[in-house]
C-alpha positions, 0 to 999 in steps of 0.5 A, a space after each residue: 647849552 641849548 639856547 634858542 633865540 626868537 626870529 621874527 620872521 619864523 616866530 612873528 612878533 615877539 608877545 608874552 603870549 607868543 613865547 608862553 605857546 612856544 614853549 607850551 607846544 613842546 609838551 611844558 606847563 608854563 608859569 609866569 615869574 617877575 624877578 626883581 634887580 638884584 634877583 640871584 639864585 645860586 647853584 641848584 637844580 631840578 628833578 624834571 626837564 625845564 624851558 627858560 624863556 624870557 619876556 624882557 630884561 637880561 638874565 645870566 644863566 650858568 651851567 655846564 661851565 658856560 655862561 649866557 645872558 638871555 634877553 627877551 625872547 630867548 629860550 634856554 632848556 634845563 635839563 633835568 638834574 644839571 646844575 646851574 645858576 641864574 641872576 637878574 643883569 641890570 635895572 630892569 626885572 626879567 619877566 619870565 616864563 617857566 616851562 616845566 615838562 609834562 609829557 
């Protein structure tokens, strides 16, 4: 799995619209998702190359055989046609930013 996580120090504050430009620079059409506790989506995928990145609350993505919990500022790419899961952790909603590839 890619994931890549938010340094402060490089990235400078983490912001909703921060992470949204992060993402939007690497050539993906970004969309803002809120997902309530309890939230599953079970084994799918996707026939174009996706960003995961999350605003807050914990998300627990699988695929390729692993597992990671994504907290705020983490970025997880998707690449076209894997297979994966995903389901909100905890009490609080995730906020997330959908990165889908355009170019």
């Amino acid at each position: 799995m890619q994931i890549e996580h938010w340094h402060e120090e490089q990235d400078g504050p983490l912001t909703e619209r921060a992470l949204r430009e992060k993402i939007a620079r690497r050539g993906y059409s970004v969309s803002r998702y809120v997902y309530p506790p309890g939230t599953y989506f079970p084994a799918h995928d996707h026939g174009v190359d996706k960003i995961d990145g999350v605003v807050s609350g914990c998300f627990r993505m699988t695929m390729g055989g692993q597992e990671v919990i994504l907290e705020a500022g983490d970025l997880l790419v998707v690449p076209k046609h894997e297979m994966h899961t995903a389901e909100v952790v905890g009490d609080e909603p995730v906020v997330s930013l959908d990165g889908v590839r355009v170019r």
